[in-house]
N, C-alpha and C positions, 0 to 999 in steps of 0.2 A: 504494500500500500504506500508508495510513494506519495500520492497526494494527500494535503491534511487533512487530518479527522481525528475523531476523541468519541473514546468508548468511556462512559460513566459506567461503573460496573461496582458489585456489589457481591463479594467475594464470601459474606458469613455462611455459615453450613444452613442450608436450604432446609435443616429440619430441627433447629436451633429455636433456643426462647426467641432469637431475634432472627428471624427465617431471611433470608436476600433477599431483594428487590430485584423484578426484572433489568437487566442493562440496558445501557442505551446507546444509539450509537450513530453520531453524527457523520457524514460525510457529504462533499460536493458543497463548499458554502458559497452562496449567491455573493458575498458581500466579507469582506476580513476587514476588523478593526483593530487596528492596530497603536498603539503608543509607544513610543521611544523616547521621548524625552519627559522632563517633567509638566512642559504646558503644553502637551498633546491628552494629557490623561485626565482632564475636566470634559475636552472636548469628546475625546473616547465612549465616555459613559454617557455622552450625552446623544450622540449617535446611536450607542447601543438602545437608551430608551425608547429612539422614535422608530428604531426597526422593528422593536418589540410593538410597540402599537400601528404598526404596517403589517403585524400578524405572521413576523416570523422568529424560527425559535432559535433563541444563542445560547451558546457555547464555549467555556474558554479559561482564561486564569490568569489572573493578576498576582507581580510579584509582589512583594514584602514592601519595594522598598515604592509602590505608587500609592500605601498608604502616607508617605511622609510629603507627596505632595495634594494629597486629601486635604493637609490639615497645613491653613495659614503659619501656624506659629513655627512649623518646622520646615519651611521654605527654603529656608540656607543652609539646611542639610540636605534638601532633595537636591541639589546643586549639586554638590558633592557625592553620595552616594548611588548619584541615578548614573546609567552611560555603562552599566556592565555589560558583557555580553548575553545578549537575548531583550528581550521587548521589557517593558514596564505594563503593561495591558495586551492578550492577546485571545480575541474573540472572532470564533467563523460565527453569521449569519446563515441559517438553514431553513429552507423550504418545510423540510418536516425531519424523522429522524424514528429509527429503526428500532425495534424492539428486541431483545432476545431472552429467553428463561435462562435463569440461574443455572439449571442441570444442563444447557446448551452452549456454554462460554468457553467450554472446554474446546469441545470438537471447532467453536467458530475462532477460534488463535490459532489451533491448530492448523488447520485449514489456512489460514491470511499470514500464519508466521512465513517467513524463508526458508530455505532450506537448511542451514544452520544453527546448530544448537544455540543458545543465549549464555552466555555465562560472565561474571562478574569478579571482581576484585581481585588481590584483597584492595581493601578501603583505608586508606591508613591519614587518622587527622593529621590536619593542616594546622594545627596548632599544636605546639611543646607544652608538655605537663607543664613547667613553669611560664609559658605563654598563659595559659590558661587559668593559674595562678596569680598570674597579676590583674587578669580581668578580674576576676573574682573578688580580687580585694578593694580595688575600685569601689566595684559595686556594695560591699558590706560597707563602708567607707560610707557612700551616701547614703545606705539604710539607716546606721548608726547616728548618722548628721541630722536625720529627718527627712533629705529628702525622697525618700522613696518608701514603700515598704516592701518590693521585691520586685526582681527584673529578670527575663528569661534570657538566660546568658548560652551564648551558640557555637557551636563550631562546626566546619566542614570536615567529612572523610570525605577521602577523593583517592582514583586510582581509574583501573581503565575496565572497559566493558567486551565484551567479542561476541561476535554472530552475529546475530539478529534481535532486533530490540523485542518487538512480543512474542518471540521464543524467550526469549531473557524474564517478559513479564510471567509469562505462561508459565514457568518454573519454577518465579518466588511466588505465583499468587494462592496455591494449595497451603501453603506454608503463615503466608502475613494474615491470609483471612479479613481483608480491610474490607470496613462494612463501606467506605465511602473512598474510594479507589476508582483507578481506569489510567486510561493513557492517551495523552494528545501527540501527536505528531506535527509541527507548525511548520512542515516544510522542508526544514531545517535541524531543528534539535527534537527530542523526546523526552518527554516527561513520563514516567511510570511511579502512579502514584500509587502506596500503599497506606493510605489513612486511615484510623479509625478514630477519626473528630470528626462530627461534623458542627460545622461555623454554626450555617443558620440555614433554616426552611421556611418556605412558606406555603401552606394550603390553605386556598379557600380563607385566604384575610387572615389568616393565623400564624404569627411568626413562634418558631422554635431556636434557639441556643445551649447548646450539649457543653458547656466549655469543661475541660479539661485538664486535671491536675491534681497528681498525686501518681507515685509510680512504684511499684514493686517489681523485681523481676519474679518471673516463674519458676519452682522449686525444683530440685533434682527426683521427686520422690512425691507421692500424692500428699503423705502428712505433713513434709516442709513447704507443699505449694498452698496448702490450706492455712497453716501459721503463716504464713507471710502476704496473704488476702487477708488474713483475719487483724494482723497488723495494720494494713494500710486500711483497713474499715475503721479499727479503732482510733488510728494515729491522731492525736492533739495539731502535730506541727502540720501534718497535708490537709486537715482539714480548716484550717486557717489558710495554708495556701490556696486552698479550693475555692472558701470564702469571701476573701479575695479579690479574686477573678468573676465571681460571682456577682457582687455587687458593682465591680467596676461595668460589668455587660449588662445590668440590670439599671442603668445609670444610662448608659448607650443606646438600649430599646426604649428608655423611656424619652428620648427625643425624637424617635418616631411612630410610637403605639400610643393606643387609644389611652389615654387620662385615664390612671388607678387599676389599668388591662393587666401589668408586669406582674407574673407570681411567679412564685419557686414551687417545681415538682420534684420529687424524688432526689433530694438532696444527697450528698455524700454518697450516691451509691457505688459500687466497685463492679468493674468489667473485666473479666478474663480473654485474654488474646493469646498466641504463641509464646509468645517471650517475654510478656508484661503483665500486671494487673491493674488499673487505671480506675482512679477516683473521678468521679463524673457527677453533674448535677445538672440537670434539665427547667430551663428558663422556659415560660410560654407568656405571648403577649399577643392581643388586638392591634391592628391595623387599620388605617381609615381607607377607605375602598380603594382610593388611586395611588396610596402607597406602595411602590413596592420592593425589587429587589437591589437597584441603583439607590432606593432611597437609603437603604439600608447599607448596603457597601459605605454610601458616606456616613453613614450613623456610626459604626463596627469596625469598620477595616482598618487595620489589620486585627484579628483576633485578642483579645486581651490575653487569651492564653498563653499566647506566645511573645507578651512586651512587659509585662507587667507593673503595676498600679505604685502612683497614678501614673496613666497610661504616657503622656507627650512626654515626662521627664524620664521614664523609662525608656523611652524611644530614643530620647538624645543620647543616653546612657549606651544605651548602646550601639548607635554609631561611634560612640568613642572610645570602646572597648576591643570590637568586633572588627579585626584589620581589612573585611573584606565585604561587599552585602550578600545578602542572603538569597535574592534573584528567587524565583518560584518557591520557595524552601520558606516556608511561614505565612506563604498567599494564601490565595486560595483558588480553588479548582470547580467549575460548576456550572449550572445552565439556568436558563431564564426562561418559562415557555411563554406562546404571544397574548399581549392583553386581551383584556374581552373586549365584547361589542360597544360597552360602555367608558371604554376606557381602564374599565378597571384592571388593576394590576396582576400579572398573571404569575403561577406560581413557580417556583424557584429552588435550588436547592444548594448547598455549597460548603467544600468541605476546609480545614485546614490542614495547607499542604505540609505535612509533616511525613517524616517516612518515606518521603516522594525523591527518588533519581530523575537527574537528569543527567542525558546523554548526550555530549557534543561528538557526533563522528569525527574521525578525521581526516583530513581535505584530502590525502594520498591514500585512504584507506583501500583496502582490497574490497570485492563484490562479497565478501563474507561478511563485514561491517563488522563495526567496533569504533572506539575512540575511548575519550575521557570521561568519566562517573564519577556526578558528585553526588553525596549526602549529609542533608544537614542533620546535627543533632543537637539537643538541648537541654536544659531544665532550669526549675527555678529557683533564685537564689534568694532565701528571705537572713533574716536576722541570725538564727542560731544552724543556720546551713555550716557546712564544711566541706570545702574544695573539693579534695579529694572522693567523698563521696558522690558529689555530685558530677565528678570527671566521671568515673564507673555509670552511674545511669546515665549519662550522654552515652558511652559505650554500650550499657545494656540496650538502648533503646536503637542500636545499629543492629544490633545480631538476629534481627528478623531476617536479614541475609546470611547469616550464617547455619540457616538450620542443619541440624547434621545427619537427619532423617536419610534415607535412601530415596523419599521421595523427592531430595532437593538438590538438584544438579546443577544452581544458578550458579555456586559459589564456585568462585576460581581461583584452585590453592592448590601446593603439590605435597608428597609425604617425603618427611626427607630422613635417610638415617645418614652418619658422618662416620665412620672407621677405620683405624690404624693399618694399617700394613705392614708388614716385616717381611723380609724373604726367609728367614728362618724361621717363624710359627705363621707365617702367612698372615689373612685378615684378624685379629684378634675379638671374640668372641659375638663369632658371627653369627650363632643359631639364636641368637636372644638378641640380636639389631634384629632379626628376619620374624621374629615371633614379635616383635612388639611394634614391626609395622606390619604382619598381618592381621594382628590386634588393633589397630587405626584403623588399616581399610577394611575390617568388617563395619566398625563403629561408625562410620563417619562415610559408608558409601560407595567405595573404590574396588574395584575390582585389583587383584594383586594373586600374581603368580607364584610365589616362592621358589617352586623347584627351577622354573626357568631364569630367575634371578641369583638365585644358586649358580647354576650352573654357567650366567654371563661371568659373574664375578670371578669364578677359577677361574674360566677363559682369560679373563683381563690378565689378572694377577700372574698368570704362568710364567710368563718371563721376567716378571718384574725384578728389577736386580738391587735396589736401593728402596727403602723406607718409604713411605707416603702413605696420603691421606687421601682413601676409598670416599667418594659423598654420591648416594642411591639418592633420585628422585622420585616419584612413582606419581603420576596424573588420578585423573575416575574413572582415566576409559582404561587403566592398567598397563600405559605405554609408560617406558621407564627410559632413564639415561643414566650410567654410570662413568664417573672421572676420576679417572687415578691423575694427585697432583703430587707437587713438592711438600715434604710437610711443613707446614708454617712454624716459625721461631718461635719458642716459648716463651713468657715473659720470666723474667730474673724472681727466684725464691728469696723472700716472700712475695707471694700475692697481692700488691694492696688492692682493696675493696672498699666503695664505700655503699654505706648502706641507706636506701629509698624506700619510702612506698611503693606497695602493690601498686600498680597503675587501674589494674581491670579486678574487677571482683574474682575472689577466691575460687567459684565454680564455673569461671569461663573454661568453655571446653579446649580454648588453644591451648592451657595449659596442659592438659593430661597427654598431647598430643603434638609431636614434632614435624611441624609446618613450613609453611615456604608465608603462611601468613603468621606473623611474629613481631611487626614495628615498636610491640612495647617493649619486645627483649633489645630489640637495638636502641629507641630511645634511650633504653636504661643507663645501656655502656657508652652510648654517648654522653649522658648526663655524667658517668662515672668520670668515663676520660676529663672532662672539662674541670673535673673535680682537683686532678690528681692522678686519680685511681687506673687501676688495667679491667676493674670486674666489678659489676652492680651485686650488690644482696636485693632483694626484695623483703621486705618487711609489713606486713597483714594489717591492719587496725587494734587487733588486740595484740599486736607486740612481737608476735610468733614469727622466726624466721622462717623463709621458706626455701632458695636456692637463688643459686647466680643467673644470669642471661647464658653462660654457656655450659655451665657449672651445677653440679649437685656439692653441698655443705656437709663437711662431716668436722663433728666433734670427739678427741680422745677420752674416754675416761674407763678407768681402771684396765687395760688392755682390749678395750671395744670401742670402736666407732659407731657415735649417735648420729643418727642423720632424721631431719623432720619427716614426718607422717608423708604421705602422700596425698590421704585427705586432706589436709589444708591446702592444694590448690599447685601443684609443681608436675617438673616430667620427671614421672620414673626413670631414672637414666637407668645404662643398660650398665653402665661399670658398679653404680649402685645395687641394682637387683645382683649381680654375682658378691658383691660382699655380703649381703644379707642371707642369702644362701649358701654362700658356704661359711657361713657362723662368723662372721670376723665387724660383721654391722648390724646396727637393728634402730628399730625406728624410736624416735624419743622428741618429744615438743622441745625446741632450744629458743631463748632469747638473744639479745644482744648480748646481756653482761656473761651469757657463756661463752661469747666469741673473745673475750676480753684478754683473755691468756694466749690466744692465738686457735687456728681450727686449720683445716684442710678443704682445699678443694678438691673435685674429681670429674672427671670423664670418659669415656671408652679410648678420647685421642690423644690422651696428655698423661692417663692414669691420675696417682696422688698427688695435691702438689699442696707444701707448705702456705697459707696465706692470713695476713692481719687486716683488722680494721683502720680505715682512715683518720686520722684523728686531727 
């Protein structure tokens, strides 16, 4: 489908408390409205209204940052902030517009995709732990001052995409389940949005507002998925964030809903998705008959969800936090259908674009497609918030790309094992690198040969006459690549290390699993290096060490080596598993002041090596 169009689609399980909505599905527009600058985007929506009362139905999504030339007072930042690549307003005009069932979305991408599978990332932010560190403090900074009471603080992961873009959607959308989802095509770039916000509705004179906030990730296990809904049900601090947000949007529809219309339904309630659990609260309000969804955009937009209260000071706040904008990523996404006969305004629906890639091809790409993938991620920063946590739900709230199901082939990441060589013992302890990546490719999807990986490796290795360092990659379709190199210089004993935060929460699954997707293990060592140091520790919230970026931690005592649990969140390395097994290691929770005497590193390609903390 080269020419533009946008599928509104509705992805929840068709036999769910909240069953899908047929899709929708725009193409061939008579008329494209477009905005590029900031004084094109008054005039945009005002086009859009008189098409709509010429009784035809639009289509489309406005970025993030044409809410800042909505609103007079932030005129000299739409200056500044507008001019990224891609439009500020982008809407087809349609004659009329295609129905399809929920249980039919499947076979209709299948069918309109290319020939090329989809596949994506990794996605690795655009912003350094301490980039995002200093936003963050900014922003408590003006909470503490008064000016604010909390602001939704953002950042891009970015990386590249390959195939075909609605094969690409077609394979995260079983997965994301986004109740207010679909994909526009504008010609040019691709949006594939996976949302489940939606902004605002309107039927039949009746406006709706779902805002959004509070977030839990989903458990490892049915009973830790249930305590931690049951947390964000009870939580004091989300539901003040919810709050919030609530009142700021109840503030918003009351400049264009009927006098004393605005009420609150279903407060505080909690939603379950793949990856998340999300506090939600449903705003309903009256409309005066030729109100309608223009009028609203200027009432609303951008989302209070996504800027937070009071809204214009949040907004500037974050133009001056946020090194980049945010372009479709906190818009919103949605359709307008045509007035009535009377004029009156016709209904409408529109989601915010959270969750939502975009895809810029690139100029030289081949006929398989691909280019650059962004995604924004966020959360909100009130008063007794903490960095670092709220770095992790920015991350939690990406890994709907990352499902590790066998049903999800979007993700694009490879298995890596690394192994020493010798020409006298050959590859060193290779049947336990081969068992614990075929323990990844069952878990995570990949098809993986073992005997024939076996058997490349001796092939390599046979005449190998000096030293080096084996590194196996393995794909999902099970094609592999092996490189015998030089082996890299060691660094000088001791070690120095210095020691960081976890970056991602303890039960991301890149941790149990040795990937080619890892930017937090390389952040680290780069934050190490700049320190000082040769080697990051990671260090958990409650204190617990857990292992290096290249590195498993051992501590001596009484003639055994402690090394931490594996359940707190690390890769079983493979030099690890053979000390533990053959009696010389065993697993023991260690803090900092254990390392204080000095500890040990270890891996399959270095073995033990003396190392201290930075001090």
């Amino acid at each position: 489908m080269p020419e533009p169009f946008i599928l509104l689609d509705d992805a929840r399980d068709p036999d769910g408390d909240r069953g899908a909505a047929d899709a929708r599905l725009y193409r061939d527009p008579v008329e494209r409205v477009v905005a590029r600058r900031p004084d094109e985007v008054e005039p945009a929506l005002e086009r859009l209204s008189a098409l709509s009362q010429q009784g035809l139905h639009l289509a489309g999504y406005l970025a993030y940052e044409a809410g800042l030339c909505l609103e007079p007072r932030l005129a000299g930042l739409a200056a500044t902030r507008t001019g990224a690549d891609g439009p500020l307003v982008w809407f087809g005009a349609f004659a009329g517009y295609e129905t399809i069932a929920p249980a039919d979305i499947p076979a209709w991408l299948e069918t309109n995709a290319g020939a090329s599978q989809g596949s994506i990332g990794p996605l690795d932010p655009q912003v350094s732990p301490g980039g995002y560190e200093a936003a963050f403090a900014t922003i408590q900074e003006a909470i503490h001052a008064g000016d604010i009471y909390q602001a939704n603080l953002t950042l891009p992961l970015a990386g590249s995409w390959h195939g075909d873009a609605l094969a690409l959607y077609a394979a995260i959308r079983p997965a994301a389940k986004a109740g207010y989802g679909g994909v526009i095509h504008d010609g040019t770039h691709w949006l594939l949005s996976f949302s489940p916000e939606l902004f605002f509705a309107i039927r039949s004179g009746r406006a709706m507002v779902k805002p959004m906030k509070g977030t839990r990730p989903r458990g490892r296990n049915r009973q830790e998925d249930e305590l931690l809904r049951a947390d964000l049900a009870t939580s004091e601090k989300d539901r003040a964030e919810n709050l919030m947000i609530v009142d700021l949007m109840r503030n918003d529809l009351s400049r264009v809903a009927v006098p004393g219309s605005v009420r609150v339904e279903k407060p505080f309630a909690v939603e379950s998705y793949p990856t998340v659990h999300q506090m939600v609260t449903t705003v309903l309000a009256d409309l005066p008959p030729q109100t309608g969804a223009i009028d609203m955009l200027r009432a609303l937009f951008p989302c209070g969800s996504i800027t937070g209260a009071p809204k214009i000071r949040a907004m500037e706040l974050i133009a001056e936090v946020e090194p980049s904008p945010r372009g479709p990523y906190c818009g919103a996404i949605g359709r307008i259908d045509p007035a009535g006969p009377d004029g009156e305004a016709g209904d409408a629906a529109f989601n915010v674009a959270i969750r939502t890639l975009r895809l810029s091809p690139d100029r030289n790409g081949g006929p398989a497609g691909g280019g650059t993938a962004v995604l924004g991620v966020g959360s909100a920063v009130v008063a007794d918030s903490e960095s670092m946590p709220e770095w992790r739900e920015c991350l939690v709230k990406g890994a709907f790309l990352r499902q590790s199901g066998h049903d999800m082939t979007a993700s694009r990441f490879d298995l890596i094992e690394t192994m020493a060589f010798t020409p006298e013992t050959g590859v060193a302890l290779l049947e336990l690198h081969l068992e614990r990546m075929k323990a990844s490719a069952a878990e995570l999807g990949f098809e993986f040969d073992r005997h024939a990986v076996r058997n490349a490796i001796q092939a390599l290795c046979f005449d190998a006459e000096k030293s080096a360092r084996l590194r196996l990659m393995v794909a999902r379709s099970g094609a592999y690549t092996l490189e015998l190199a030089e082996m890299p210089k060691a660094e000088e004993e001791p070690v120095l290390c210095a020691a960081m935060r976890l970056p991602v929460d303890a039960g991301d699954w890149r941790l149990r699993h040795k990937t080619s997707d890892r930017w937090f293990y390389e952040a680290g060592l780069e934050a190490a290096r700049e320190a000082g140091a040769s080697e990051a520790l990671f260090v958990r919230e409650d204190g617990l060490v857990t292992e290096g970026c290249y590195n498993s931690l051992f501590v001596e005592r009484d003639g055994i080596l402690l090394t931490p649990p594996a359940t707190l969140g690390l890769l079983p390395g493979v030099l690890r598993r053979s000390l533990i097994e053959e009696g010389r290691a065993r697993e023991a929770e260690l803090t900092l002041n254990d390392l204080a005497d000095g500890f040990l590193l270890g891996n399959a390609l270095r073995g033990l090596r003396k190392a201290k903390l930075l001090t």
